[in-house]
C-alpha positions in Angstrom: 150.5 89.3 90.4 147.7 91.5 88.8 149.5 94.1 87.0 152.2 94.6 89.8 149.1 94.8 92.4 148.7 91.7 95.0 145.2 93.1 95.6 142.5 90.2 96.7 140.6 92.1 95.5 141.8 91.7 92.0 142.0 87.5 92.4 139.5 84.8 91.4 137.9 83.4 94.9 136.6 80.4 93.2 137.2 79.3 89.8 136.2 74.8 88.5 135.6 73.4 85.8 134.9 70.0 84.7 132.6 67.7 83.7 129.0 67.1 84.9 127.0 63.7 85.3 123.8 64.3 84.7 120.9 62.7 86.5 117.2 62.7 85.0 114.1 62.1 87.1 110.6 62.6 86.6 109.0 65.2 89.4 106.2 62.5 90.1 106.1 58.5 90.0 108.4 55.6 89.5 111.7 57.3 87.5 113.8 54.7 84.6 116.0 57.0 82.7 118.6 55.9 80.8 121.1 58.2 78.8 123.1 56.9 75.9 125.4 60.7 75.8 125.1 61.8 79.8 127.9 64.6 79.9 127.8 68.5 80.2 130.7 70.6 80.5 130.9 73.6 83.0 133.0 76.5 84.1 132.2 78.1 87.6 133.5 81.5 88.4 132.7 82.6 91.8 128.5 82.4 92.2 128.0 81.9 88.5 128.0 78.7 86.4 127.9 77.9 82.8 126.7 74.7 81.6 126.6 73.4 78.1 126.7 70.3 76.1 124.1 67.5 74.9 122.2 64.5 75.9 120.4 61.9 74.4 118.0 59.5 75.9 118.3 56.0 75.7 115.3 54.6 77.4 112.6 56.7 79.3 110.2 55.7 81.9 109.3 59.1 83.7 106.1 60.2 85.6 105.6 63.9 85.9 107.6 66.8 84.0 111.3 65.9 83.0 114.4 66.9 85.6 117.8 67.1 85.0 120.7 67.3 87.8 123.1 70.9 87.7 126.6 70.5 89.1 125.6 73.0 91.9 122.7 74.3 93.8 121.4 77.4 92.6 121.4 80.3 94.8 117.6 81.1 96.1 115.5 84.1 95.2 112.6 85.7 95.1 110.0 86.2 92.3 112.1 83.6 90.3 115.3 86.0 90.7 118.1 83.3 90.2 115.8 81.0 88.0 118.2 80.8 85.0 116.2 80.1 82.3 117.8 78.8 78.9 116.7 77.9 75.6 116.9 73.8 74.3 117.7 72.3 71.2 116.0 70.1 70.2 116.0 66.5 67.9 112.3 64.1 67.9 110.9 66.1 70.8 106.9 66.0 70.5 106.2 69.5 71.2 102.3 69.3 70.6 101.4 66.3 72.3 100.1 68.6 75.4 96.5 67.0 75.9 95.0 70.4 76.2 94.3 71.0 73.0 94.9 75.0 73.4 97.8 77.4 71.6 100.8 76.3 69.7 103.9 74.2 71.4 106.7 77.1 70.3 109.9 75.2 72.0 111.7 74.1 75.2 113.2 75.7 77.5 115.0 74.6 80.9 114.5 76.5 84.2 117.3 76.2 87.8 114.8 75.4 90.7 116.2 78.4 93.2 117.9 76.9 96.5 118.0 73.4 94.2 120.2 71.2 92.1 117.9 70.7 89.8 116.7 72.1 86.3 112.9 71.5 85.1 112.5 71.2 81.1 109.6 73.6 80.0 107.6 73.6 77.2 106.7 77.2 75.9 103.0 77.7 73.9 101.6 80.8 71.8 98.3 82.1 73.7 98.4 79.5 76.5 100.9 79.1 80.0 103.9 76.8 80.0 103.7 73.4 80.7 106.3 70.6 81.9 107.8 68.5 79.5 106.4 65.1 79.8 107.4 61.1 78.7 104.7 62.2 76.0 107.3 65.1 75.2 110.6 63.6 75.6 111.0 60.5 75.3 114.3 57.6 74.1 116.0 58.9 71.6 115.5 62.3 72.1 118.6 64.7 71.9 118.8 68.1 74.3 121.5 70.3 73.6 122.2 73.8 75.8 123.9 76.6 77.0 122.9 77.2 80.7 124.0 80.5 82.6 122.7 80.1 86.8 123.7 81.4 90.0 125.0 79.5 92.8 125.1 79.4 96.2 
């Protein structure tokens, strides 16, 4: 009962929440990750999710920017309109190892692939665009830690 009213309107449709397995792959080449803390809580209220927690890598063997699984598929967009973009702590990432030599590495952020399960770690730069965080980024040992708003599908 919502305050004496049965409305549906009034209810939660679709409420989870759990924990979240997370898978790392590299967008190009053969993929060995290994993760020594591999857990992210969520909550999931009807089409929105919140993710947050940390992992570490234990080994890393990645071609191609660094991806990370998201307990549900994001809802598709356009012009980036359900991206979800969030800000990354950080602990030994190598934020000016970019091999172009241009602006300053400022931090990382992650970004929800619309219409996908999947999260790409970006690095931001003063006076230059973003680039993909890279084995020559983040590598074993490395700690990520998150809050992660997106909507679903």
């Amino acid at each position: 009962s919502f305050s004496g009213n049965n409305a549906a309107s009034e209810s939660l449709d679709d409420y989870e929440e759990g924990l979240h397995t997370v898978t790392l792959t590299g967008s190009s080449s053969t993929t060995n990750l290994t993760l020594y803390e591999d857990k992210l809580s969520y909550v999931k209220i009807g089409t929105t999710c919140w993710l947050w927690g940390r992992i570490r890598l234990n080994a890393a063997s990645y071609g191609g920017g660094l991806r990370m699984s998201i307990p549900f598929a994001a809802a598709s967009g356009t012009s980036c309109s359900n991206c979800g973009q969030s800000s990354v702590s950080t602990h030994n990432v190598n934020f000016e190892n970019d091999g172009v030599g241009t602006g300053h590495n400022m931090g990382l952020h992650i970004e929800t692939y619309p219409g996908t399960s999947v999260v790409a770690f970006i690095i931001n730069r003063d006076a230059a665009g973003w680039i993909e965080g890279t084995g020559s980024h983040i590598a074993e040992y490395h700690y990520l830690a998150f809050t992660h708003v997106y909507r679903t599908t």
